[in-house]
C-alpha positions in Angstrom: 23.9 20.3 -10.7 22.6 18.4 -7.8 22.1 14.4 -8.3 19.2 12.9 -6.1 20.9 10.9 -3.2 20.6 7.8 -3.6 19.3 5.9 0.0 21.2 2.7 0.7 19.1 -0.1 1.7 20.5 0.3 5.5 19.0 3.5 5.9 15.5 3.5 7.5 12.8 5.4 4.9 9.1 6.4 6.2 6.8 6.3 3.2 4.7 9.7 2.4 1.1 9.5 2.7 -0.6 9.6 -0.2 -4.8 10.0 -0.1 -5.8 9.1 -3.7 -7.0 5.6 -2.9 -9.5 7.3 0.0 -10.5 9.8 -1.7 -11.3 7.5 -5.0 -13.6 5.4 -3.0 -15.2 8.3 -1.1 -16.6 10.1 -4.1 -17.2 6.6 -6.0 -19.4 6.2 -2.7 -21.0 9.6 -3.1 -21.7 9.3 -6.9 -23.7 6.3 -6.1 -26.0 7.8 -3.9 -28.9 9.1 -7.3 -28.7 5.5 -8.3 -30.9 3.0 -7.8 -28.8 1.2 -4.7 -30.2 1.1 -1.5 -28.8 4.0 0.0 -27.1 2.0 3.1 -24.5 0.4 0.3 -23.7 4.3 -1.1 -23.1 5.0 2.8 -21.1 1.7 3.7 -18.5 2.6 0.8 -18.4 6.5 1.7 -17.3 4.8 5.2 -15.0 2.7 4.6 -13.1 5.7 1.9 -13.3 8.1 4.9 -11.8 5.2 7.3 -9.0 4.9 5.0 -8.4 8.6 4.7 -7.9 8.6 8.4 -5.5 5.5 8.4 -3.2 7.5 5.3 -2.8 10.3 7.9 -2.3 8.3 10.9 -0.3 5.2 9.9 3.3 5.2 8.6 5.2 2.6 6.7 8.6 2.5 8.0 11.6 0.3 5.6 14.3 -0.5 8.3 17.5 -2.8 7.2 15.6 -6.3 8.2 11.3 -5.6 8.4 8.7 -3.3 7.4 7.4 -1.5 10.1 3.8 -0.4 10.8 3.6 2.4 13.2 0.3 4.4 14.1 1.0 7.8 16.1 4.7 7.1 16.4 3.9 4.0 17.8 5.0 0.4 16.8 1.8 -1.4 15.7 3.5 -4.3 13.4 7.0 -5.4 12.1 7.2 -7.9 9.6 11.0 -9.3 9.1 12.3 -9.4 5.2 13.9 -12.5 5.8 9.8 -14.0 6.5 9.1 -13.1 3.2 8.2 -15.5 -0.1 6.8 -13.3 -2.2 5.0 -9.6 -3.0 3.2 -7.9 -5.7 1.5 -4.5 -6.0 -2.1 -5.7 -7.1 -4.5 -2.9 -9.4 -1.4 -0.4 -9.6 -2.7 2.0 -12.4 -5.3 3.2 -10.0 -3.4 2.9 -6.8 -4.7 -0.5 -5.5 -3.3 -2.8 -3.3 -0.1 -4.1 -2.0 0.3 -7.8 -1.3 3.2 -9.6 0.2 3.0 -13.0 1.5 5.1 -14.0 4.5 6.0 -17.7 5.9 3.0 -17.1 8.4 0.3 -16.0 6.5 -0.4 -13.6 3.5 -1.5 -10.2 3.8 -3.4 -7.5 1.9 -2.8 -3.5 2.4 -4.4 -0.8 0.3 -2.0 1.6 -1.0 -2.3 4.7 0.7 1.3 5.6 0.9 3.4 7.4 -2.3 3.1 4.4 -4.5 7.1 5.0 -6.4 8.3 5.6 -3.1 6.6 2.3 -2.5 7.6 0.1 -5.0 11.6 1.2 -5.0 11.9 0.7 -1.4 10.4 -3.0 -1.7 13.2 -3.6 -5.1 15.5 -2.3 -2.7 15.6 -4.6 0.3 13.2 -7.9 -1.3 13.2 -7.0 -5.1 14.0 -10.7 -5.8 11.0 -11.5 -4.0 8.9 -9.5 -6.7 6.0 -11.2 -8.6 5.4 -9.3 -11.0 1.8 -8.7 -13.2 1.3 -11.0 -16.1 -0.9 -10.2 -18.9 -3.4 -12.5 -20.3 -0.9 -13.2 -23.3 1.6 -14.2 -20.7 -0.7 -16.9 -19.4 -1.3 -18.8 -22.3 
């Protein structure tokens, strides 16, 4: 039997696009269009699902050894070094939601259009110390 490979954390791994998140928001948009909502709020939210759908297909998250790397088109658009990081946590991530990490600089909020267990075992990987993770309302008390 063949075992799945495991990937060392040296190895560079491009994340899959995943378009449930879009596509969530798209028809939520569309659904609300026989309500009672003016129809410019139905429209604004069909919008932004579709601008998302185009940003799973055209951006890539790329796990090197030391950053995460945003590229759009093959093209480098960000790089955010691990060792800048103080914290991250996958917000909402039952329906996929979001993905926040924090950095020395400034926090920052991405929607998860990208395989979201591809995702999350990349980020143990290389910053899993880093991980915050969810508490539940008994946890808080």
């Amino acid at each position: 039997m063949n075992q799945p490979t495991q990937i060392g954390p040296r190895e560079n791994v491009t994340l899959s696009p995943n378009p449930r998140l879009p596509i969530i928001i798209t028809l939520f948009g569309v659904l609300t269009i026989p309500f009672s909502l003016p129809i410019w709020a139905s429209i604004l939210v069909i919008v932004f699902g579709l601008f998302l759908l185009v940003q799973t297909y055209t951006l890539r998250l790329e796990f090197t050894q030391e950053a995460l790397v945003v590229n759009q088109f093959g093209r480098e658009l960000r790089r955010f070094p691990f060792n800048e990081w103080l914290a991250w946590r996958l917000l909402l991530p039952q329906i996929p939601g979001i993905f926040y990490f924090r950095e020395t600089a400034s926090p920052h909020l991405l929607p998860i259009i990208f395989d979201k267990t591809n995702l999350t075992n990349e980020l143990r990987k290389r910053v899993g110390h880093l991980e915050k993770p969810q508490t539940t309302p008994s946890q808080d008390l």
